[in-house]
Every structure is written in C-alpha cells, then in structure tokens.
BAMIDREN-290244 format. One record per atom (N, C-alpha, C): residue in three letters; atom name; x, z, y. Coordinates in Angstrom, 2 decimals. Layout:
! residues N
R  aa at      xx      zz      yy
R ALA CA       X       Z       Y
...
END
This chain:
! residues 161
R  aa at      xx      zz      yy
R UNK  N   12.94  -20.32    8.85
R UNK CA   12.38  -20.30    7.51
R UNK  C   11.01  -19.64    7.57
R UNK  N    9.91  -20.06    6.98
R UNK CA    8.29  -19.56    6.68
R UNK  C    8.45  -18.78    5.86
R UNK  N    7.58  -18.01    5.89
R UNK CA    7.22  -16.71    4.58
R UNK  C    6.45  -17.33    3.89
R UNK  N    6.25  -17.46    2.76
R UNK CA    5.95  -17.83    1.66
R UNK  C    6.10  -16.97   -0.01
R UNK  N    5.65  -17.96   -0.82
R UNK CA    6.42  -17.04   -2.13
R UNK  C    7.34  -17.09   -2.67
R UNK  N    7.93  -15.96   -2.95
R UNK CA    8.80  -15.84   -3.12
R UNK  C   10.51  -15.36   -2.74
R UNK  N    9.44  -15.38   -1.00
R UNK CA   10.64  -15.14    0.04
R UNK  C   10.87  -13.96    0.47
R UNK  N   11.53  -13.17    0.89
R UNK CA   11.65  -11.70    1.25
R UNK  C   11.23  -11.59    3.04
R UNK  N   10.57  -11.09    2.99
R UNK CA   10.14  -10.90    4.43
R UNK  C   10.49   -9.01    5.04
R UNK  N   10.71   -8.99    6.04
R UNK CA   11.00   -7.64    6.79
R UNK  C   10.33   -7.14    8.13
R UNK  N    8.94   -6.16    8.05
R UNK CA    8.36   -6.47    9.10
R UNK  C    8.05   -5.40    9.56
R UNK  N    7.90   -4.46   10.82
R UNK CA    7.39   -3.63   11.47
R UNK  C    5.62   -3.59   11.18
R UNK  N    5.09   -2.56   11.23
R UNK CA    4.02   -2.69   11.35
R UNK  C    2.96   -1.54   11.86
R UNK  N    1.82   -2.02   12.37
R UNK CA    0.63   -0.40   12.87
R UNK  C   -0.85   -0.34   12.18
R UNK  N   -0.65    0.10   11.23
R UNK CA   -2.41   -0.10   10.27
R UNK  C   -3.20    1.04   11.39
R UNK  N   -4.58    0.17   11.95
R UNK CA   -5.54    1.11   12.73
R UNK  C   -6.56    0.83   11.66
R UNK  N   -7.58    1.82   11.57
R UNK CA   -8.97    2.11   11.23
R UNK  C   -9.85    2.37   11.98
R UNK  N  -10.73    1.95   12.31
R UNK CA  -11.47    2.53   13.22
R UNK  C  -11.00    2.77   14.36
R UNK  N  -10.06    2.15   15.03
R UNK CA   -9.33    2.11   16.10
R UNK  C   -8.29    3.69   16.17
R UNK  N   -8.77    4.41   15.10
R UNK CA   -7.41    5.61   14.91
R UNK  C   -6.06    4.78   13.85
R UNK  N   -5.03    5.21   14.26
R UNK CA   -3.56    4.65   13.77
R UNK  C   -3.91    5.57   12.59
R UNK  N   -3.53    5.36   11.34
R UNK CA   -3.58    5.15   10.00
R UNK  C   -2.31    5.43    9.54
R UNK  N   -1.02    4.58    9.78
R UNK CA    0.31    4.41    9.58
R UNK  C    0.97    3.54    9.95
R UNK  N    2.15    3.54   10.55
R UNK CA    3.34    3.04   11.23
R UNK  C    4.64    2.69   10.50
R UNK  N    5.26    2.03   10.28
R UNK CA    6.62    1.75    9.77
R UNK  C    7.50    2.23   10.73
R UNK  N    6.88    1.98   12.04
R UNK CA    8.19    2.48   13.38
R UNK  C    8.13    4.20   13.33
R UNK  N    7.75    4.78   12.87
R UNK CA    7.76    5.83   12.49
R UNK  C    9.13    6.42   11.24
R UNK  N    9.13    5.18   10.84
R UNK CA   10.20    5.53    9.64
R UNK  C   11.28    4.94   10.06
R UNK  N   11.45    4.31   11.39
R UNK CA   12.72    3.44   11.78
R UNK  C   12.88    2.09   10.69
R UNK  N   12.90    2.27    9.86
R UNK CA   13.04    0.86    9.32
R UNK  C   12.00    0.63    9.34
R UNK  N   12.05   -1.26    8.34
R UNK CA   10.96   -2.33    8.56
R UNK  C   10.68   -1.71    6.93
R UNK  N    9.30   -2.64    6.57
R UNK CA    9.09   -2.61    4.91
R UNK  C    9.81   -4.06    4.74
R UNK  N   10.37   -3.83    3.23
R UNK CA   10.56   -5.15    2.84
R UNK  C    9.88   -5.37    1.89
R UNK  N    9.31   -6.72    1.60
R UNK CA    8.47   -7.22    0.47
R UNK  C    8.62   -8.54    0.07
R UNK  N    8.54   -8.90   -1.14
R UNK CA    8.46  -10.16   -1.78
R UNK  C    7.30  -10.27   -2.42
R UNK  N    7.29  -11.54   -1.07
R UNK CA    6.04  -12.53   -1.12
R UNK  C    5.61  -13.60   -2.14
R UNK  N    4.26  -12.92   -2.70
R UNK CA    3.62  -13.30   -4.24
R UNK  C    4.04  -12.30   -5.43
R UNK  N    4.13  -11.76   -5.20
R UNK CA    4.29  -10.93   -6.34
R UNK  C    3.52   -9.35   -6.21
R UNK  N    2.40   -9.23   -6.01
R UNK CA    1.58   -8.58   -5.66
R UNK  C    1.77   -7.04   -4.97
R UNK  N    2.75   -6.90   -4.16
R UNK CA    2.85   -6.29   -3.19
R UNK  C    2.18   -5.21   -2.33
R UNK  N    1.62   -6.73   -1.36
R UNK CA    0.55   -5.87   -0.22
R UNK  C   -0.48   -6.42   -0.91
R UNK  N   -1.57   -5.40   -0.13
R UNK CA   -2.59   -5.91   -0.16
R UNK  C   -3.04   -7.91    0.47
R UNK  N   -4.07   -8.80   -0.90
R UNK CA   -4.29   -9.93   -0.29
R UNK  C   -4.54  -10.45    1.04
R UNK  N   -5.17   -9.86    1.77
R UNK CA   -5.39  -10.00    2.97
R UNK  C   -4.21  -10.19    3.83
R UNK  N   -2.73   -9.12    3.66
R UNK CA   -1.72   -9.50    4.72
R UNK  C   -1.09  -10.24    4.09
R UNK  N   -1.47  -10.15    2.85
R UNK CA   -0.18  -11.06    2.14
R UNK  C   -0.03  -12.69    3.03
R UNK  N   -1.30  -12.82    3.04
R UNK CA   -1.88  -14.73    3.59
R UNK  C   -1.97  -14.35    4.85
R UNK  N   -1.99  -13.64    5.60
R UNK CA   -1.61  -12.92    7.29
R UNK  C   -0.47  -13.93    7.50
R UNK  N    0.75  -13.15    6.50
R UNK CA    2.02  -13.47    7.19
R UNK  C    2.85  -14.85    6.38
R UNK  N    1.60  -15.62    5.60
R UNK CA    2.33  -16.67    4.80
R UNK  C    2.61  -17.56    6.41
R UNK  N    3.50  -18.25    6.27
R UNK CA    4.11  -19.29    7.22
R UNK  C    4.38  -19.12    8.71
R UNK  N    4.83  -17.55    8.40
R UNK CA    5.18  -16.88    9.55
R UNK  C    6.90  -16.79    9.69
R UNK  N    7.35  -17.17   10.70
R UNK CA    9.02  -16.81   10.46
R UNK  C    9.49  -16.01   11.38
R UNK  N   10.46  -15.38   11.24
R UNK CA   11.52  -13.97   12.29
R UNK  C   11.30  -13.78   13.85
R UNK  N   10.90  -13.28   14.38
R UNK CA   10.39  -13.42   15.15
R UNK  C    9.44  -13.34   15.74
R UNK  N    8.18  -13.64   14.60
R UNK CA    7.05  -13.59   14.89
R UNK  C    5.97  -12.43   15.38
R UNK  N    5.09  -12.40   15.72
R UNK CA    4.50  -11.05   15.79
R UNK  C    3.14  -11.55   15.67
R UNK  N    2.31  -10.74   15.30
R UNK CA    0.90  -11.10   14.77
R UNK  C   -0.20  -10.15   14.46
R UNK  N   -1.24  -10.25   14.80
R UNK CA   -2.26   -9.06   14.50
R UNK  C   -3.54   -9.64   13.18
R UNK  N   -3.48   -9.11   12.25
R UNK CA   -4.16   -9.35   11.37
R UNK  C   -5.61   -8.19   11.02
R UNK  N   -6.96   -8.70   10.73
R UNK CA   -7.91   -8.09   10.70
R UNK  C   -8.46   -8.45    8.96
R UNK  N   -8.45   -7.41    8.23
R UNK CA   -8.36   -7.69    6.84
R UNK  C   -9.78   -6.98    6.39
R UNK  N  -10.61   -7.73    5.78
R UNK CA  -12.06   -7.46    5.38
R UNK  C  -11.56   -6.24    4.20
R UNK  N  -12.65   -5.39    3.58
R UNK CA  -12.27   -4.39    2.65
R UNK  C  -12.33   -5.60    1.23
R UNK  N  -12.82   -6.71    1.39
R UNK CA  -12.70   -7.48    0.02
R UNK  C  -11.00   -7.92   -0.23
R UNK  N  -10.45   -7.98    0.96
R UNK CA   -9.07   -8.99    1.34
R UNK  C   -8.28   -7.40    1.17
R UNK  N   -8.86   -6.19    1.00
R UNK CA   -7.87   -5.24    1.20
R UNK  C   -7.82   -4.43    0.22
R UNK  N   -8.77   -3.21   -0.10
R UNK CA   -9.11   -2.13   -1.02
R UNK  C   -9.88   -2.15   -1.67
R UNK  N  -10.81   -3.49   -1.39
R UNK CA  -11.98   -3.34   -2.13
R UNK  C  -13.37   -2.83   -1.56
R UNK  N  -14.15   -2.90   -1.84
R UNK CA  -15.18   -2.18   -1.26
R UNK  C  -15.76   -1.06   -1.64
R UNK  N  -16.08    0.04   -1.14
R UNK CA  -16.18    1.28   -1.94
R UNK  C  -17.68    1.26   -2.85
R UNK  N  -17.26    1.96   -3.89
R UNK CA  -18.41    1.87   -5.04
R UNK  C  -19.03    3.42   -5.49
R UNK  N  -19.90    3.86   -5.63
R UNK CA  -20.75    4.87   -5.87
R UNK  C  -20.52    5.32   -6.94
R UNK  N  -20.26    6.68   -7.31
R UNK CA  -20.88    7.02   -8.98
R UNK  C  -19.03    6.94   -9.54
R UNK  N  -17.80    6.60   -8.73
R UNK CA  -17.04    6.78   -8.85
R UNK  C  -15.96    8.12   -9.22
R UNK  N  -16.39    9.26   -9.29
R UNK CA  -15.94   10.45   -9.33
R UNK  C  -15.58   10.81  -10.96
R UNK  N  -14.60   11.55  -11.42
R UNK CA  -13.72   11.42  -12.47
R UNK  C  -13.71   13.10  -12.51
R UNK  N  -13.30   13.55  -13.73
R UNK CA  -12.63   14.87  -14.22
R UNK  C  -11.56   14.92  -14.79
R UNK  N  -10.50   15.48  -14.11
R UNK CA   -9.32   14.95  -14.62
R UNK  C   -8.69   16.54  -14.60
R UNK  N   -8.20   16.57  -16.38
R UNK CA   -7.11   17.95  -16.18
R UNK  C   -6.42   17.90  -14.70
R UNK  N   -5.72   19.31  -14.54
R UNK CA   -4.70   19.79  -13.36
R UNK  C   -3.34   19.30  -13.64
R UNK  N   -3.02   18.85  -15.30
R UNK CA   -1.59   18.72  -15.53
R UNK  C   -1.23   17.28  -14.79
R UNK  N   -2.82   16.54  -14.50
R UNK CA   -2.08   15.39  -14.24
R UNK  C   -1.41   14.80  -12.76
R UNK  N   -1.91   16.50  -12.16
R UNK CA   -1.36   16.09  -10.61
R UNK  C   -0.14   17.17  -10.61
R UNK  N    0.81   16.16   -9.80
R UNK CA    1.84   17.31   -9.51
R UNK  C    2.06   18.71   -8.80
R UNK  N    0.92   18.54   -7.53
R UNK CA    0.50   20.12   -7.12
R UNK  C   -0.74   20.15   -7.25
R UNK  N   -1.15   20.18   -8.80
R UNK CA   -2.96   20.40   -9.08
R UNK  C   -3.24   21.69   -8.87
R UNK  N   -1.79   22.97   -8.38
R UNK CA   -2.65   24.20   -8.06
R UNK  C   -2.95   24.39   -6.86
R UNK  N   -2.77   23.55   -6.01
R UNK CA   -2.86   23.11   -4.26
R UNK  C   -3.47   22.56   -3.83
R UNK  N   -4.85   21.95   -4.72
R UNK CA   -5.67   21.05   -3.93
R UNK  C   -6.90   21.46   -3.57
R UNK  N   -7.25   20.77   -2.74
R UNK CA   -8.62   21.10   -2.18
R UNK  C   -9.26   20.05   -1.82
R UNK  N  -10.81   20.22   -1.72
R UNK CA  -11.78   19.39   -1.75
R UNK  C  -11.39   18.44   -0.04
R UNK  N  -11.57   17.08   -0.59
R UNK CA  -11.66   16.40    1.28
R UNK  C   -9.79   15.67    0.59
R UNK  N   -8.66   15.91    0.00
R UNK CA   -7.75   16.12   -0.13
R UNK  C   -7.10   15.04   -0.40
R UNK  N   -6.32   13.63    0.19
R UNK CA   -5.96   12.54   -0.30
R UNK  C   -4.80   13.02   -1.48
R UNK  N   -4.39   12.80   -2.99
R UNK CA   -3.43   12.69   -3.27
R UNK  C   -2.59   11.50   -4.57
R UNK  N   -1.93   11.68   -5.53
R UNK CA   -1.63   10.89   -6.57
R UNK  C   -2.00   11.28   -7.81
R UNK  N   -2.64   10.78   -8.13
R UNK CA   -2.89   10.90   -9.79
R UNK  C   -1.99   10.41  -11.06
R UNK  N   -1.41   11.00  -11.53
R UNK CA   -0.43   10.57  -12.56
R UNK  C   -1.24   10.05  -13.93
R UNK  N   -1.11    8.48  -13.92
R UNK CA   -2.04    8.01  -15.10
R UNK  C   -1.09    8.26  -16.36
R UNK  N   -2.06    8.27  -17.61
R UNK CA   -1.11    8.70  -18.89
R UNK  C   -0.38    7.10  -19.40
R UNK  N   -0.31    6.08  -18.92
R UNK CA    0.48    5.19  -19.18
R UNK  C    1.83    5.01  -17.96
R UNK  N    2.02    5.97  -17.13
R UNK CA    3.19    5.60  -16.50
R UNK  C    2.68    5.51  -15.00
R UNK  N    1.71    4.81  -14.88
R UNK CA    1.63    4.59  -12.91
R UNK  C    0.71    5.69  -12.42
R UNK  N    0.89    5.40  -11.35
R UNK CA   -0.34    6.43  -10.38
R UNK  C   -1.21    5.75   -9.61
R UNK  N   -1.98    6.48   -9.37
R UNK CA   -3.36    6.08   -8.53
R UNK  C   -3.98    7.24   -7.40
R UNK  N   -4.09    6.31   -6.08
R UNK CA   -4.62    7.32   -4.82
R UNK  C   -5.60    7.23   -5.13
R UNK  N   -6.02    9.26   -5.27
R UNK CA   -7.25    9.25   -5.64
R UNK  C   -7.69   10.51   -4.21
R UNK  N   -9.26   10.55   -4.27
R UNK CA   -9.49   11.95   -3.25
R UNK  C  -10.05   12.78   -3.72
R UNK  N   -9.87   14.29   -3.65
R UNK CA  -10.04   15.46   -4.09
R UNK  C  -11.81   15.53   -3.48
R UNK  N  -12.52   16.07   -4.52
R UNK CA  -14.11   16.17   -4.47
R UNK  C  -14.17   17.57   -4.78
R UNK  N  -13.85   18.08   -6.12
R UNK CA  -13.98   19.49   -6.36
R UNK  C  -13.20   20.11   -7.29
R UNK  N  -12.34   21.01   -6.95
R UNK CA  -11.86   21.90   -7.94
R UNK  C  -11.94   22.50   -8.21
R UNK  N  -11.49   23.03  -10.15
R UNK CA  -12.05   23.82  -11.01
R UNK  C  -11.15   24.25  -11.41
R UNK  N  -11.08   25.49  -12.76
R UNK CA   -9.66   26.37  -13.50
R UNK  C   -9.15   25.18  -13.69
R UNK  N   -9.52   24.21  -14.79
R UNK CA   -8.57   23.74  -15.37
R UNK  C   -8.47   22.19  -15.36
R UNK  N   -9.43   21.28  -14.12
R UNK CA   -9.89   20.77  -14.39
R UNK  C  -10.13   19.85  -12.11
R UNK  N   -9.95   19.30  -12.35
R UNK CA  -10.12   18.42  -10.94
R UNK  C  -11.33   17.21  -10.94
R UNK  N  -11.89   17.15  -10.10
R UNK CA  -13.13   16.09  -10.17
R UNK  C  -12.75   15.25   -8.70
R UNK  N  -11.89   14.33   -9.19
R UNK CA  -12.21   13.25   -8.27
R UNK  C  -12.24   11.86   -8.00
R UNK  N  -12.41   11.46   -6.65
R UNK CA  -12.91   10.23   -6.33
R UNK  C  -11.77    8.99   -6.59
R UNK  N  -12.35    7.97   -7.59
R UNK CA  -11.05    7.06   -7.79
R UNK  C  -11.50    5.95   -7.01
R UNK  N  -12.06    5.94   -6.28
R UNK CA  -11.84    4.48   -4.98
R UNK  C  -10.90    4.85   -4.00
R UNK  N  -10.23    3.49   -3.68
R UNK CA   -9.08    4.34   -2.87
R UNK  C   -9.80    4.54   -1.53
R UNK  N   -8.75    5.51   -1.00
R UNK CA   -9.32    5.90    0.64
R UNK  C  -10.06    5.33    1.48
R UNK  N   -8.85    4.11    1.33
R UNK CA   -8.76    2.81    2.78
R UNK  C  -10.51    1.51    1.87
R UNK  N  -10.92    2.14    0.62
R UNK CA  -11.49    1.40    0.46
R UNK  C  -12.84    0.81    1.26
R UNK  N  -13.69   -0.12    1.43
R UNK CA  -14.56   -0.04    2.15
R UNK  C  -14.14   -0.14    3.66
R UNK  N  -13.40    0.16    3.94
R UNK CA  -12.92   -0.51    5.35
R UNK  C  -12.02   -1.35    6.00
R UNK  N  -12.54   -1.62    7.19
R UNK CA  -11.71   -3.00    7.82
R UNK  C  -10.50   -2.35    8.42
R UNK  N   -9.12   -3.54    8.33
R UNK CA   -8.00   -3.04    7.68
R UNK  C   -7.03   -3.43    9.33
R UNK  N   -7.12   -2.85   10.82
R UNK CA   -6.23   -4.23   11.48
R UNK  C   -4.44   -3.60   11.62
R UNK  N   -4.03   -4.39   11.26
R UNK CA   -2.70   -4.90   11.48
R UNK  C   -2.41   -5.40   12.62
R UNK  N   -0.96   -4.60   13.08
R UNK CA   -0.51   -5.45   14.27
R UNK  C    1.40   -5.31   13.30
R UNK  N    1.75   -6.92   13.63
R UNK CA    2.90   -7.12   12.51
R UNK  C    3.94   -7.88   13.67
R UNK  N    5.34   -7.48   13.52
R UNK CA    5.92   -7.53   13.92
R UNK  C    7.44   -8.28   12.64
R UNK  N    7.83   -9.68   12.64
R UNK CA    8.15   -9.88   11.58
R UNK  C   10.26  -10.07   11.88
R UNK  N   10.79   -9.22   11.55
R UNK CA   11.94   -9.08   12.08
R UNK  C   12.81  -10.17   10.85
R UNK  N   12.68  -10.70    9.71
R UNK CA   13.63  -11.56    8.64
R UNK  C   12.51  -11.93    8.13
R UNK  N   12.91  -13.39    7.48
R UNK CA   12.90  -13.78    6.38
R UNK  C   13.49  -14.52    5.43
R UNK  N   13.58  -14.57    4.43
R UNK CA   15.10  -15.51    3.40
R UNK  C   14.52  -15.21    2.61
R UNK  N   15.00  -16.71    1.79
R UNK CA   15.12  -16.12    0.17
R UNK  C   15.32  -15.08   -0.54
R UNK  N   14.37  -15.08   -1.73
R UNK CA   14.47  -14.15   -2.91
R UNK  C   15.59  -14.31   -3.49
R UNK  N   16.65  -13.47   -4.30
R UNK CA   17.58  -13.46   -4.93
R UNK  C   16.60  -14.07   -6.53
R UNK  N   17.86  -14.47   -7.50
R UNK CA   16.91  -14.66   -8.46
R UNK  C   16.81  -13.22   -8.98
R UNK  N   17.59  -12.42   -8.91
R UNK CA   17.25  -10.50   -9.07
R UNK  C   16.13  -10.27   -9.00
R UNK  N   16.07  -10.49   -7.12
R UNK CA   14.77   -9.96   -6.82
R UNK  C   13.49  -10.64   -7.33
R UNK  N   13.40  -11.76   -7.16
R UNK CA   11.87  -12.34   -8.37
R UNK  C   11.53  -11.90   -9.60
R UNK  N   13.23  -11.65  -10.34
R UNK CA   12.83  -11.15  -11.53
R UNK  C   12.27   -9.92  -11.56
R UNK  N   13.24   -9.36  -10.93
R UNK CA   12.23   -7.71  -10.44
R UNK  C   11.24   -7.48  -10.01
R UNK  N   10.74   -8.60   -9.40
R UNK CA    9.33   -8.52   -8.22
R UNK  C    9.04   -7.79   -7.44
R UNK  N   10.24   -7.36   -6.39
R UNK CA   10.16   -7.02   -5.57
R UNK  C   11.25   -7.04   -4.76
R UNK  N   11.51   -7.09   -3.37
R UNK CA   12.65   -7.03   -2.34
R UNK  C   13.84   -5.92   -2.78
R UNK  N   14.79   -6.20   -2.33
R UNK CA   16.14   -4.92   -2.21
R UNK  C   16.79   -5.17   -0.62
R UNK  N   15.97   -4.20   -0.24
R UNK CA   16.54   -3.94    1.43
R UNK  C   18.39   -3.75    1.47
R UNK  N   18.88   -4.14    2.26
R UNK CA   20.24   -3.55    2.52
R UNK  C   20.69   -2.28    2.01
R UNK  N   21.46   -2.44    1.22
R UNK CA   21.92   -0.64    1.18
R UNK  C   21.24   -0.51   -0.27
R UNK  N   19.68   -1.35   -0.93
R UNK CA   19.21   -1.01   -2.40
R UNK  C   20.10   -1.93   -3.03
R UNK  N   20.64   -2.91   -2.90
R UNK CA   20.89   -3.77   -4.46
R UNK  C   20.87   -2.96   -5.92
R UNK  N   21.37   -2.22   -6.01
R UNK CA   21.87   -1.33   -7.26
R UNK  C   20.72   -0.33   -7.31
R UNK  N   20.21   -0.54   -8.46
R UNK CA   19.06    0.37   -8.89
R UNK  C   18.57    0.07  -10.43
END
C-alpha cells in the first residue's frame, strides 16, 4: 500500500541541520505516526513520503519554504510571563512554548526578559533553514473513519482518547 491521504503512515526518522542532528524518533524507541493530509508535518515531508510503502527508506532535503518558512525580521513580541508555563525560568537564547489566549501554542525564542513581561521571537527556530531527513518507513494502512475525523493517527495502545 502507498502513503497517500488519508493513510496512516509509521516512520523512524533523523532531522540534521547543518549537518548537526536536530532530533531522532529512535531516540524515543517508537516510530511517529501521522495521517497523511491533514496537516501534520511539515509540506515538504509530507510529499517526501507520498507513494512511499513499508519498507521504504528515504532521505528527504526540505527548502525553509517546504518547511518553516523563511525567517522574517522585525518579528519580536512582548508577551506577559503568565503566558509561559516556566516564565520565571527563562532566559535570553531560550527555545520554548507560548500559550496563545485561544487554546494552542506556539514555538517561540526567548530574546529578553523583564519583571513582568517576556520579549520574544515568533518565527519558529527551524525557520529559515534547510530541513534533511533521513526516513525510515516501518507501516502503512488505512485511516480509520475515527481517525480522519479526528485528523490525526491513533498509534497502538491510543484508540481511546
């Protein structure tokens, strides 16, 4: 079976930057699971691993347009302390999450902190740079109709949530 949309795919993987390792899935022993088209990964791997099946293994090189975006100037924010969960712990240089006031979060990086008050950078990290992937694709199958509706995968062991 091809990966495609809609399909649940399960894959090992090694994000390098600059030829330094970034992050590993084999690090966590399991694979990620994701359902394909439903905005997930980033575009770039998404179309990496379309019409790829079990088995496969593959190295993907993802432009910052296909990935994070490209980084933009003049980006820097002031944001109360309430909205990070350890806003009394941060420091300048500092990757962390920003708790938006509608519910989601956003990786943001620490620029400067103040009493009451945080100033930072909302482009993400990885933005502006080239992205390579080395993918290792252990399943793929169908979406449950669950999982589409949910828009997203349930690894072994999640169904119930």
């Amino acid at each position: 079976m091809k990966a495609g949309k809609d399909k649940v795919i399960a894959f090992h993987y090694t994000l390098t930057v600059d030829g330094d390792q970034v992050e590993s899935s084999h690090e966590r022993g399991e694979p990620l699971w994701i359902l394909l088209g439903h905005g997930q990964l980033i575009p770039g791997l998404e179309k990496a691993l379309e019409g790829h099946e079990a088995g496969d293994s593959l190295q993907a090189e993802i432009s910052p347009a296909e990935g994070y975006g490209e980084r933009q100037d003049g980006q820097i924010q002031r944001v109360p302390k309430k909205y990070f969960q350890d806003g009394k712990r941060l420091k300048p240089g500092q990757v962390t999450v920003l708790r938006l006031k509608d519910g989601g979060q956003r990786v943001v990086t620490v620029h400067k902190v103040g009493m009451s008050a945080v100033d930072v950078d909302v482009n993400h990290p990885m933005a502006g740079k080239t992205l390579h992937f080395d993918v290792s694709i252990s399943e793929v199958r169908d979406g449950t109709e669950e999982e589409i509706q949910h828009g997203h995968a349930h690894p072994p062991g999640a169904e119930a949530h």
